[in-house]
N, C-alpha and C positions, 0 to 999 in steps of 0.2 A: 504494500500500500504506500501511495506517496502522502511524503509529512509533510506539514505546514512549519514553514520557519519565523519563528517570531524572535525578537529582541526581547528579553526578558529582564530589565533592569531596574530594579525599584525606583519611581519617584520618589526627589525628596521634598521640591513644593509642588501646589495644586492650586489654580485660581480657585477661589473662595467667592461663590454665589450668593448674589444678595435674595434674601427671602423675600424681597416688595420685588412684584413685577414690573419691568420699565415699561416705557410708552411703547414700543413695539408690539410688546405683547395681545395677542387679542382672542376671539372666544373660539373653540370646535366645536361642533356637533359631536354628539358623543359618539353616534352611529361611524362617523369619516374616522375621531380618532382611533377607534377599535380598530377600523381598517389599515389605518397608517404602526398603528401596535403590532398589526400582524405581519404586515411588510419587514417590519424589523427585525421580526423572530416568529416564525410562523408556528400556531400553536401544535400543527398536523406533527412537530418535532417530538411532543412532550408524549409520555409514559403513557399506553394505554389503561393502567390504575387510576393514574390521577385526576383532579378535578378540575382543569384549567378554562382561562377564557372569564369572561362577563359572568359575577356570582350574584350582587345584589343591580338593581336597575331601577330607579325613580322612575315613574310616568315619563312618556315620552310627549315633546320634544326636551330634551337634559343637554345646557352646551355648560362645555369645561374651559375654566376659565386656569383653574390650579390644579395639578394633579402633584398627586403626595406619593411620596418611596419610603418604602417601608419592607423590613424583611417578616418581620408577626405582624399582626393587627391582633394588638389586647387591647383591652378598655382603658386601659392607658394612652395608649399609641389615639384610639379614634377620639379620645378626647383632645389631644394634639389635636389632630387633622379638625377637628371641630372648631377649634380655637382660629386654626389659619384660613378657614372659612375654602376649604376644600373641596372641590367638585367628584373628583375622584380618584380614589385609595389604589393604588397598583401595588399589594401585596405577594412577593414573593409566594410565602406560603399560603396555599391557600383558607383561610380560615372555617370556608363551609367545607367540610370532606366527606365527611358522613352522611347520609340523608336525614334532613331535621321531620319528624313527625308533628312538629309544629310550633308557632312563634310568642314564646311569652316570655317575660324577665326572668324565669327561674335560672336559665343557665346563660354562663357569660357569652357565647357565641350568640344564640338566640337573642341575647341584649343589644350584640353588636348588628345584628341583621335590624334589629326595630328602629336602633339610634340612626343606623344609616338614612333610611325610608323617611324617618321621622325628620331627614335633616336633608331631603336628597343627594345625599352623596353615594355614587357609584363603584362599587368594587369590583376590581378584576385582578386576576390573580395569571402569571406566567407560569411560573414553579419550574418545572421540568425541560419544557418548553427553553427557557433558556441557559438549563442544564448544558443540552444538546447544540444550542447554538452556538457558532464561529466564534463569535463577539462574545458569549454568554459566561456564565460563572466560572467554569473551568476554566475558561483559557486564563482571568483572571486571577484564579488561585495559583498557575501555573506560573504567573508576572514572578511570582516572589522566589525563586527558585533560580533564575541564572540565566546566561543565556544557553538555550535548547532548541530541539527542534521537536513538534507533538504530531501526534494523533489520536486520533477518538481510540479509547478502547472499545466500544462495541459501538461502531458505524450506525449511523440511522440511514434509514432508506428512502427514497425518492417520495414522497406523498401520493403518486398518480402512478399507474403502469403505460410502460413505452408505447403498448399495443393494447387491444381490449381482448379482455380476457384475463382467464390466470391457469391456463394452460392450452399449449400448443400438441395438436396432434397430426403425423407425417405418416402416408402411405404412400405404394406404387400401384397403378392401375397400369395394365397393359393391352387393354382393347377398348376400342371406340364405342362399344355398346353398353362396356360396364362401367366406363367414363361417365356418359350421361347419365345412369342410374343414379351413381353414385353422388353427382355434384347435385341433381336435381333432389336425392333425396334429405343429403346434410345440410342446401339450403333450405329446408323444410322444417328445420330445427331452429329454434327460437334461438336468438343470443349467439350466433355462430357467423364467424365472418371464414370465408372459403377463398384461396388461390390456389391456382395450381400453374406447373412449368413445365419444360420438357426435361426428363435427365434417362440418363445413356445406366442402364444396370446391365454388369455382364453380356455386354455388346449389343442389347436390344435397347431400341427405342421407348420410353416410355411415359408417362405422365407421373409427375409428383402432384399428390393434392397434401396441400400443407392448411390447416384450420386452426381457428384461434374461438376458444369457447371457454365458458363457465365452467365448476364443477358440475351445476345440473345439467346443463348441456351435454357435457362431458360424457355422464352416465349414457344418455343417451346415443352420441356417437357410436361409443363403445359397444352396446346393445346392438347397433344398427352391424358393425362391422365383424362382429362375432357371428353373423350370421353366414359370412365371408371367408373360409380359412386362410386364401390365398391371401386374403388380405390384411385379416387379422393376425398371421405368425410374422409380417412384416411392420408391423405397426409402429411406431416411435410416439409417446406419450414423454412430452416436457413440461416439468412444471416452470411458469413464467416467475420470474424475481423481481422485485422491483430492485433500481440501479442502488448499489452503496454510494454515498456522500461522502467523500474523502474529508471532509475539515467538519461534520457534525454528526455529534451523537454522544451517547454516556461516557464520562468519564475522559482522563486524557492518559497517554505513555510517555511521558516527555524525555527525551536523550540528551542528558548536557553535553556541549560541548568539548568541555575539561571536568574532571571528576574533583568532586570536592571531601573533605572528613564530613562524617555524619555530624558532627559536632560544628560545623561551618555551615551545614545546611541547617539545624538545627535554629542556627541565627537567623537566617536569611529566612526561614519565616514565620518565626518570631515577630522577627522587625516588618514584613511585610503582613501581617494582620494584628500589629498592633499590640502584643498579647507579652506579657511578663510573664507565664510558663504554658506551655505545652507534656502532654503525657507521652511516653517515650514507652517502646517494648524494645528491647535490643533482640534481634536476629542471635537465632543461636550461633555460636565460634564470634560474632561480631562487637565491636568494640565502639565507642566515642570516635577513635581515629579512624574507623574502615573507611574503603572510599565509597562514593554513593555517584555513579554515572546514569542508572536509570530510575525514575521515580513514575510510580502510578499513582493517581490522584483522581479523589472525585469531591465535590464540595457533600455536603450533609452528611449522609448514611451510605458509607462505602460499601458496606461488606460484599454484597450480591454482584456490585459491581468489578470489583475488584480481585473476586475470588477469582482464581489462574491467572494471572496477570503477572509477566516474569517481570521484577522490577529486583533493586534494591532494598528500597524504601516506598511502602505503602504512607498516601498523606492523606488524612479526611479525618470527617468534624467526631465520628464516632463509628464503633464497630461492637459486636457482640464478643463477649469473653472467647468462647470457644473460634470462635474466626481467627482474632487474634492468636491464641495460641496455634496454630495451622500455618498461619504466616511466619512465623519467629520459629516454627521444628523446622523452616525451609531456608534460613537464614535472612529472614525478608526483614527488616527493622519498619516497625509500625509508627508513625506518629499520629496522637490523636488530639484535636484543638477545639471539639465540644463544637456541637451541629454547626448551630448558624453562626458560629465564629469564622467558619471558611467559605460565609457566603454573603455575608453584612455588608463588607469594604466593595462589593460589586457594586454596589448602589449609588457609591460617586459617579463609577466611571458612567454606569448607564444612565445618571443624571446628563452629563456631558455629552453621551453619544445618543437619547431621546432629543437633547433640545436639537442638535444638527440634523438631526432625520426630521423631525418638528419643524425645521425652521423657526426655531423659537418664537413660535404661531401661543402660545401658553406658558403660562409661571411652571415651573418644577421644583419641589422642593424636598428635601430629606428629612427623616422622623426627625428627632433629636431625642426622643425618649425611648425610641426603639433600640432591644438589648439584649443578650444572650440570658437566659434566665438562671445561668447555673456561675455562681462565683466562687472561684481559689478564697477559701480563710482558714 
């Protein structure tokens, strides 16, 4: 697979945005910004688990004047976004995940759905989505690491197939009468597109019919051509793929350039998320000084992702005791920096990189109470 090469080099300033919108600034429709959200990071990226996209929605017409970043939304954070007179919340995680059976003050999400409505302010939530993106969290977690060259550890695939269909089926006909049968009868099957070419088999002339059809279709072809031996012991059934995305999908492999002690990378991202410790499993036989050339990394909850991934050094926000042990009997050094610590510091950049997609058409602004909930004391 080819890798993406980035410059990996920590900032050490960053322009500092002011929270009052200037006179530039003017309103969305919330319906255009959704769309221009998605141009950025298409949601068709994120996990088939998760809950991404538009979670709560005020009556319509809703134009957005401020939109807020945030990695939770607790009742902390929306009283924030309340106070900055917020149009609408782009939380990371997404705060509805579960299905609610219904909306009263009893429980805090349910509160946070009533105060939104009640204030119309609109929430959408990425999450995953730009997990997988070029631009998106990973590559960011990856900045604090050196310079390297990445790729996705598990590729995402193309949103749409090249052809229709999700499976291609290839016979030979060799007579003009069972030619037309046969084309006349498989375009009689719903959902099936049919070509056919000339191709030379063991020195005879013949006809390829090559078809592109559904699974249900599919049965049916297969029905129809079993009834065929000639034609059925020759048959080629492919199943179609959609293309792999070289630069997006879960997780990153990233190969530095020059290897560094685990103890030098240990720093490097430290200092790149901010953080006065980090939890450490040393790889078994390995030390503070080993060198660390490859590193696998995913922001939040690595383990799934991670699992077989030849690296050095596994980097992500948290992993399950037994994972971790499984990494460390293969000489792999874990570090772990508590979920949304490896995915908070994304919110600058993508402050920066929404207002240019934007055209800073809207105010953008960052939580300031938004926080990792688990503190070193």
């Amino acid at each position: 697979m080819l890798s993406s090469r980035v410059c990996l080099v920590p900032t050490t300033f960053r322009l500092v945005h002011s929270l009052i919108c200037s006179s530039s600034c003017s309103f969305m429709d919330l319906k255009a910004l959704l769309s221009s959200l998605n141009d950025f990071a298409s949601l068709s990226f994120a996990e088939s688990w998760d809950n991404v996209g538009l979670l709560v929605e005020p009556s319509p017409p809703h134009t957005v004047n401020t939109l807020f970043l945030t990695n939770d939304l607790t009742e902390e954070v929306m009283e924030e976004a309340l106070q900055k007179k917020t149009d609408l919340i782009l939380s990371y995680h997404p705060p509805i995940f579960r299905p609610m059976k219904r909306i009263t003050w009893k429980t805090w999400k349910e509160r946070l759905v009533i105060r939104a409505l009640e204030n119309r302010v609109a929430i959408y939530s990425p999450h995953t989505a730009y997990d997988a993106a070029p631009q998106g969290v990973n590559s960011w977690l990856a900045k604090g690491l050196g310079v390297c060259t990445s790729r996705p550890i598990h590729p995402s695939k193309a949103p749409t197939y090249p052809t229709e269909g999700t499976h291609r089926v290839e016979f030979n006909v060799n007579h003009t009468q069972d030619l037309d049968e046969v084309i006349s009868t498989v375009k009689g099957i719903a959902d099936v597109a049919v070509t056919s070419f000339s191709a030379r088999t063991d020195g005879e002339e013949q006809t390829r019919i090559s078809l592109n059809c559904g699974q249900q279709a599919l049965m049916q072809v297969v029905a129809f051509l079993s009834q065929n031996r000639q034609f059925y012991q020759k048959t080629e059934i492919l199943s179609l793929e959609k293309p792999l995305l070289l630069h997006t999908g879960m997780g990153r492999l990233c190969t530095l350039d020059e290897s560094v002690s685990l103890a030098t990378m240990i720093e490097r991202i430290k200092r790149h998320l901010k953080l006065s410790h980090v939890r450490l499993a040393l790889g078994v036989g390995r030390t503070l000084e080993s060198p660390v050339k490859a590193v696998a990394l995913c922001a939040g909850s690595g383990s799934s992702v991670l699992q077989g991934a030849e690296a050095d050094l596994y980097l992500t926000g948290e992993m399950s005791h037994h994972d971790i042990l499984d990494a460390a009997s293969q000489g792999i050094n874990v570090i772990l920096c508590e979920h949304s610590n490896t995915e908070r510091g994304f919110l600058s950049d993508l402050r920066d990189m929404l207002s240019a997609h934007l055209k800073n058409k809207i105010n953008i602004i960052l939580s300031e109470t938004d926080r990792d909930p688990l503190l070193v004391v």
